[in-house]
Steps between C-alpha positions, in 0.01 A plus 500: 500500500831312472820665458530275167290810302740744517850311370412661162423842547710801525351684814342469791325726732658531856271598792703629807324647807605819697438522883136592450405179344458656136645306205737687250509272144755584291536295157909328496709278326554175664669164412418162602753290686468156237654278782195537686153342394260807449199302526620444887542652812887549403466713200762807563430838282785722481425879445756807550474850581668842647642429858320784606144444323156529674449131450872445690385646773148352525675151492778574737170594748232243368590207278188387424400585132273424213578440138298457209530481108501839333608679148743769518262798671405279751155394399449115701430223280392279694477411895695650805754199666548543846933479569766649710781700391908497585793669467772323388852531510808294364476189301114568527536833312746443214261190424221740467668740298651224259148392473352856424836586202382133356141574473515883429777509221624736402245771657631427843840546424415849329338618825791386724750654284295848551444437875922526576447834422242543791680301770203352637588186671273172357368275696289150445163384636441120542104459435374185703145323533362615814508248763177265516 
């Protein structure tokens, strides 16, 4: 399946695997980087979340992952696409989040106004083919 299907939708399901080997898939917003050619082995998916999330830490220990096309309760639409996930900081992660406010407007901005309240810190997960 080529990374070309899911520029249009809204969600996508985001496998993460503990220690054990088992997969966790949680459905997530994510935003295409458009300066990279999805239908290629440089398509970039950015996706944020809770510094100290499950699917943080399963990342900072394994970075392989799985993503597929899915509605907002996580059902898949279509095929699972092998890919490897990053942290990113700096440049990398204010790109990402101008690309999530742009694509999620306004109801991204309404959920980051509530989170100051919480003090969680944010951080930004680069989504990458996996390596061939």
């Amino acid at each position: 399946m080529s990374l070309e299907a899911f520029a249009a939708l809204k969600y996508l399901s985001l496998e993460t695997f503990r220690k054990s080997g088992a997969g966790v898939r949680t459905p997530i917003w994510f935003a295409g980087d458009p300066a990279r050619n999805l239908g290629s082995g440089d398509a970039r998916f950015f996706v944020y979340t809770e510094a100290d999330s499950g699917k943080v830490k399963r990342i900072r220990n394994n970075g392989r992952v799985r993503i597929a096309p899915c509605d907002v309760r996580g059902k898949i639409l279509s095929d699972w696409v092998d890919a490897r996930a990053e942290i990113v900081t700096g440049s990398d992660f204010e790109y990402g989040m101008q690309l999530l406010n742009k694509k999620y407007f306004p109801w991204k901005q309404l959920l980051d106004f509530f989170a100051k309240f919480r003090s969680r810190e944010r951080v930004v997960i680069a989504i990458l083919p996996a390596q061939a």
